[in-house]
N, C-alpha and C positions, 0 to 999 in steps of 0.2 A: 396537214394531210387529211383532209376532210373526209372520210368511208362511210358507206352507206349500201350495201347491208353487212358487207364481212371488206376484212383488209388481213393482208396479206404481212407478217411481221420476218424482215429478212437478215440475219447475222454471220460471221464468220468466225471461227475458232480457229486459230494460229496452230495448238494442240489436243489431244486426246484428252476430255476432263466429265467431270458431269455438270449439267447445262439444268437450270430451272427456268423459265417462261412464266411469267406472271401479269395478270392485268388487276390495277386497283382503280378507285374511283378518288376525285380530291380531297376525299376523308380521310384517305390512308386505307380503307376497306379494301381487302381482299376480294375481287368479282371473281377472277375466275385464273386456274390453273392451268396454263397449256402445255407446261411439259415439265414435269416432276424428277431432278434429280438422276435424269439418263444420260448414262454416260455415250456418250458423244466420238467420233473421230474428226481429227479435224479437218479444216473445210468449211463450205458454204451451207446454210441451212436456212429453211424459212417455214414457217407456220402460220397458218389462220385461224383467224378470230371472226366466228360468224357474230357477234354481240349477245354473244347468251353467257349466261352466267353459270358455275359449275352445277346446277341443278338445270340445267336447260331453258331457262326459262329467258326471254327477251330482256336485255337492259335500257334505262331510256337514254335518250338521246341525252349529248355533252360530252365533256372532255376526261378521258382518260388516260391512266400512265402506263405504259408498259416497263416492266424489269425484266433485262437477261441476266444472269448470276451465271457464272462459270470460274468454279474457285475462289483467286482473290477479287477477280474481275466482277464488276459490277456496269450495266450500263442502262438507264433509265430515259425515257423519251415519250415527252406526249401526244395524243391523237384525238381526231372532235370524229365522235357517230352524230352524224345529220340523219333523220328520220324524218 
């Protein structure tokens, strides 16, 4: 799923929980937080990722991991920014 310049990251919750959004780089580093431990209803939801990193600042091009956490649930998935 090749994105260039934001992409759109879309999940569903079964129940009522709190949801964390995370994007790391293949180091395992921490780039950027997109949703911190808000508790949620359930349902469909989706977030964007313009490619900046929690300082704002542009990331470079390559492959990234996204993580949803909600509870015990965990679901990870990767993504390439083309620039």
């Amino acid at each position: 799923n090749p994105f260039n310049p934001s992409t759109l990251i879309r999940y569903q919750r079964p129940e009522e929980t709190n949801v964390t959004v995370s994007i790391y780089d293949l180091m395992g580093r921490k780039v950027r937080t997109l949703v911190y431990g808000e508790r949620q209803l359930a349902g469909y939801r989706q977030v964007m990722w313009n490619a900046t990193n929690d300082l704002g600042q542009s990331v470079s091009a390559g492959m990234y991991i996204y993580m949803i956490q909600a509870g015990e649930f965990r679901h990870t998935k990767k993504m390439v920014l083309l620039k």
